[in-house]
MIDOSE-1310 file (N, C-alpha, C; in nm, 2 decimals, decimal comma, always signed):
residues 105
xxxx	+0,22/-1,21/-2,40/+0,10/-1,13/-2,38/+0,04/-1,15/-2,24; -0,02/-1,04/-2,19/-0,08/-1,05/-2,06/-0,21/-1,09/-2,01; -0,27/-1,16/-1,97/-0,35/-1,26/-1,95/-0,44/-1,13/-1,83; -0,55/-1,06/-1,86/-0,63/-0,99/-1,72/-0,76/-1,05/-1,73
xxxx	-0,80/-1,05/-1,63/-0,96/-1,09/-1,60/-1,03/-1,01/-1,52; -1,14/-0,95/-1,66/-1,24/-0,88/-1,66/-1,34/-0,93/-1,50; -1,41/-0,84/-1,46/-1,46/-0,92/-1,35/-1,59/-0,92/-1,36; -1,63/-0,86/-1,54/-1,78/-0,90/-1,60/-1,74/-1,00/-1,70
xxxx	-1,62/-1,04/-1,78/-1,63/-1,15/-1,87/-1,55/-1,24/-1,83; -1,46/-1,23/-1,72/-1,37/-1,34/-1,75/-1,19/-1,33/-1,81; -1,14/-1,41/-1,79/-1,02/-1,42/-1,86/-1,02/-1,36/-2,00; -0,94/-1,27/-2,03/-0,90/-1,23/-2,15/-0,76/-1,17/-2,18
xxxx	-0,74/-1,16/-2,31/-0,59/-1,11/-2,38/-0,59/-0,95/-2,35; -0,47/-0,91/-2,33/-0,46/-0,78/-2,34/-0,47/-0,68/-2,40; -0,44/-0,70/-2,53/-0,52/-0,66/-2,63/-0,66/-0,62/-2,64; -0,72/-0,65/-2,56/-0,86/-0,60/-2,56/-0,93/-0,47/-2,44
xxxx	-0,81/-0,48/-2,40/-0,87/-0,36/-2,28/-0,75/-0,24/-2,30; -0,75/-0,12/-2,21/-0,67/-0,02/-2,23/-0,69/+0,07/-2,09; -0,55/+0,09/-2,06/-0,52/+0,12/-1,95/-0,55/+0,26/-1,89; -0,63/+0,30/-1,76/-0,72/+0,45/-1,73/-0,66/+0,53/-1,64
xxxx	-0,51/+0,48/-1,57/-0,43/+0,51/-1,49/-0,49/+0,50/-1,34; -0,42/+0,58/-1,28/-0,45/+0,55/-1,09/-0,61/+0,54/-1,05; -0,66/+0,42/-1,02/-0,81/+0,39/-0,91/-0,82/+0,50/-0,82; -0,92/+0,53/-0,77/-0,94/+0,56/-0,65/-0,89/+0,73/-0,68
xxxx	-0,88/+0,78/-0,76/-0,85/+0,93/-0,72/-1,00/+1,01/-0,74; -1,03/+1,05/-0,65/-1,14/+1,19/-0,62/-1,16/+1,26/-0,76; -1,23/+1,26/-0,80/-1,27/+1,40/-0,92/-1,31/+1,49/-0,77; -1,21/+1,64/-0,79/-1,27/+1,75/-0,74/-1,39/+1,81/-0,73
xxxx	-1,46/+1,83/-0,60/-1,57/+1,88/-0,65/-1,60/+2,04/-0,66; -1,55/+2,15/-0,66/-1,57/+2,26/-0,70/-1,45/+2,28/-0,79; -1,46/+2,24/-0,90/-1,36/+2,25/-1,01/-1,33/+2,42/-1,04; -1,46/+2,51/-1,05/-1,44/+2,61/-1,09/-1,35/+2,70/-0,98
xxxx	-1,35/+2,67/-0,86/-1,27/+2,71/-0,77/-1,08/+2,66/-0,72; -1,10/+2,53/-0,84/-0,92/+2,56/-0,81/-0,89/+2,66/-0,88; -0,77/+2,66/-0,82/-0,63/+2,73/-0,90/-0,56/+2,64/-0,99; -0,47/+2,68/-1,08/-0,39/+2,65/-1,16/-0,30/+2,54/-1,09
xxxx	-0,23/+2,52/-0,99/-0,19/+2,42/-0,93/-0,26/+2,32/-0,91; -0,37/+2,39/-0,82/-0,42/+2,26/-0,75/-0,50/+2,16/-0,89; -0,55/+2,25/-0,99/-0,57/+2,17/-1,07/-0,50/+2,10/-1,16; -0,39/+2,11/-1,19/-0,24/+2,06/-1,22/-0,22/+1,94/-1,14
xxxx	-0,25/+1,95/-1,02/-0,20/+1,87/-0,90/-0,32/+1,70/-0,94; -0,41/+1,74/-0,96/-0,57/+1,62/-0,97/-0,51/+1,54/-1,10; -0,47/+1,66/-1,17/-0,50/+1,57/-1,35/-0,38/+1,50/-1,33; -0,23/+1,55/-1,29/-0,10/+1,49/-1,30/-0,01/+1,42/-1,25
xxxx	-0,09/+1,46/-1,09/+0,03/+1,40/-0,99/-0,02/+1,28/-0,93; +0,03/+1,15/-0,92/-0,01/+1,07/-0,88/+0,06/+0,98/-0,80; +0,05/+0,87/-0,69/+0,17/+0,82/-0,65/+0,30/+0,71/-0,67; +0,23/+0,70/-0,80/+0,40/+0,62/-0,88/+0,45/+0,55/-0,75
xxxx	+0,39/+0,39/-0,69/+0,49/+0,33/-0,63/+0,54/+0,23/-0,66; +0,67/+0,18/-0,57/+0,72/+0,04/-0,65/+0,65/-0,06/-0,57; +0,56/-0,12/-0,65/+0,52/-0,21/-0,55/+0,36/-0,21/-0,60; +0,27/-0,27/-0,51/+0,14/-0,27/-0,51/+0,07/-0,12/-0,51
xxxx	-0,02/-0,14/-0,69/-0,07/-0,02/-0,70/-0,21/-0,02/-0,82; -0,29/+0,03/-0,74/-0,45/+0,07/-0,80/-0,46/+0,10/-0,91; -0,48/+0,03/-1,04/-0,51/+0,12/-1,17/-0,67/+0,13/-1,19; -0,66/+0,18/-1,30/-0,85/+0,16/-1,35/-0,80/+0,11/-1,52
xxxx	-0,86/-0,04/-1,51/-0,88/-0,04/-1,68/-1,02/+0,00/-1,75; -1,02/-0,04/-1,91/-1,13/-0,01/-1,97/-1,13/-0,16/-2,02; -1,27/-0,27/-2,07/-1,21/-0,35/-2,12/-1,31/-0,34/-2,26; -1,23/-0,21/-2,33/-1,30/-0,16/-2,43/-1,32/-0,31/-2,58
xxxx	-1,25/-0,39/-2,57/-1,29/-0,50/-2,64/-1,38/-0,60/-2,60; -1,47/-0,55/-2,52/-1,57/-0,63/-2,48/-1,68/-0,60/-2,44; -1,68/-0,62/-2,31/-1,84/-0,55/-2,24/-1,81/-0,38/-2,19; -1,71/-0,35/-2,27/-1,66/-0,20/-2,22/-1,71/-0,12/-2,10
xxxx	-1,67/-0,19/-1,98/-1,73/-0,13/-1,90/-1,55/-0,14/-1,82; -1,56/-0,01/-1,72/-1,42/+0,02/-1,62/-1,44/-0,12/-1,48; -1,33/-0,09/-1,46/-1,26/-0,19/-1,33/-1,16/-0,14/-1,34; -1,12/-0,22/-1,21/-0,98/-0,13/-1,14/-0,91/-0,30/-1,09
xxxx	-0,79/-0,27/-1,08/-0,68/-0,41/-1,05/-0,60/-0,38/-0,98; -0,50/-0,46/-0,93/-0,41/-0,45/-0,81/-0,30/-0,47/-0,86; -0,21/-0,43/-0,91/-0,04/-0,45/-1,01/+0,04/-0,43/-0,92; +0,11/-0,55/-0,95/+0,30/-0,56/-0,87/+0,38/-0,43/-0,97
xxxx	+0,39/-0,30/-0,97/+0,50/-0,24/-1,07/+0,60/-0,32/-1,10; +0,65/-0,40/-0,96/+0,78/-0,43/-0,98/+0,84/-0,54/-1,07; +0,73/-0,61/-1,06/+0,65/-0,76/-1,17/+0,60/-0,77/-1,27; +0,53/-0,66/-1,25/+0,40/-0,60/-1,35/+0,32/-0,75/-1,32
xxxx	+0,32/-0,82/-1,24/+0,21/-0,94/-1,21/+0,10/-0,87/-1,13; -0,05/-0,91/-1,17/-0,20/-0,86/-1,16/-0,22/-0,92/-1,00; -0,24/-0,89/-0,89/-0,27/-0,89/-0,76/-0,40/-0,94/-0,78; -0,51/-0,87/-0,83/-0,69/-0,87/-0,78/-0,73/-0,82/-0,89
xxxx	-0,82/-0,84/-0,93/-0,96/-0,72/-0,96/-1,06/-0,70/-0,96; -1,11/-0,57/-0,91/-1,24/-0,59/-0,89/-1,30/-0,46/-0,97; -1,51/-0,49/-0,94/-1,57/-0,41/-1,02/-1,55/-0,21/-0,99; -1,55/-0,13/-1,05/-1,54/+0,05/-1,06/-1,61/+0,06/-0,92
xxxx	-1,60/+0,09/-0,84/-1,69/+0,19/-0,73/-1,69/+0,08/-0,66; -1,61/-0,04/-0,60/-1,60/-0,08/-0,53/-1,45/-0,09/-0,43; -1,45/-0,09/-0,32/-1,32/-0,07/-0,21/-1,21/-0,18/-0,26; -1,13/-0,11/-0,23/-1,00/-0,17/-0,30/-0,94/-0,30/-0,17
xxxx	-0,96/-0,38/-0,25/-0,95/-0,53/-0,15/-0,78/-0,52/-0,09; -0,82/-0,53/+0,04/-0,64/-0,56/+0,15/-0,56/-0,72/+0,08; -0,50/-0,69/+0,04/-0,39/-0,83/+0,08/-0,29/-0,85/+0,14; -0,26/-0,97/+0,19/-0,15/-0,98/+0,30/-0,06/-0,98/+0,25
xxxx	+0,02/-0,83/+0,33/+0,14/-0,82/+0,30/+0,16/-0,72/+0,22; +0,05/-0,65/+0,18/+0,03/-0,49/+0,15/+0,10/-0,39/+0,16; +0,16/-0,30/+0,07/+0,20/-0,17/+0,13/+0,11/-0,05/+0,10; +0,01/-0,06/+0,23/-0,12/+0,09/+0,22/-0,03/+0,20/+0,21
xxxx	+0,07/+0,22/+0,28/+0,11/+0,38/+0,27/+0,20/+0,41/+0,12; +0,22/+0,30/+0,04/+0,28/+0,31/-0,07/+0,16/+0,38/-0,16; +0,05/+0,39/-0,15/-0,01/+0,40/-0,22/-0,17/+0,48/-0,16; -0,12/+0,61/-0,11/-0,28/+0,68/-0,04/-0,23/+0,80/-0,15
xxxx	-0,17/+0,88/-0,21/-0,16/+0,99/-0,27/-0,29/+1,01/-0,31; -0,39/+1,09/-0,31/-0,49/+1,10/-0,39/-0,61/+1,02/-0,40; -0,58/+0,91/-0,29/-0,68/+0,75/-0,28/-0,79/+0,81/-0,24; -0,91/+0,78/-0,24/-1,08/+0,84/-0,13/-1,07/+0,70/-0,08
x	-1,11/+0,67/+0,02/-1,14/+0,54/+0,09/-1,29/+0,54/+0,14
């Protein structure tokens, strides 16, 4: 079992939270103005890298509130986490360009 920590409660099982997919992507803001692609493009495409990458959890078994974390894909070992609407913390030895598809900084 995987061991994450909430960065309003603390250490907990994984079982308690549930996964919101890629941090940091933009909600469009004139929605009514995409196209069929481009809106295709917001909801689906994302940057799938090997390596260090931004999710958003829910830690719906608890204080249900979102956060976002730092995952090794390659590991699946937890890097960081920090609270929803805050900048995604650098670590040494980072791959930034692994991971801008869609990012707002």
């Amino acid at each position: 079992m995987l061991l994450l920590t909430c960065p309003h409660c603390g250490d907990r099982d994984e079982i308690e939270f549930h996964y919101g997919g890629e941090a940091h992507v933009a909600y469009p803001e004139k929605t009514a103005e995409l196209n069929d692609a481009e809106w295709a493009h917001y909801l689906f495409y994302r940057s799938n890298p090997k390596g260090e990458y931004a999710e958003r959890w829910l830690h719906s078994g608890g204080c249900r509130k979102w956060f976002n974390a730092l995952r090794d894909t390659a590991t699946h070992e937890f890097l960081a986490f920090y609270p929803a609407g805050e900048k995604r913390p650098e670590l040494d030895g980072g791959n930034e360009a692994a991971h801008t598809m869609g990012e707002t900084k």
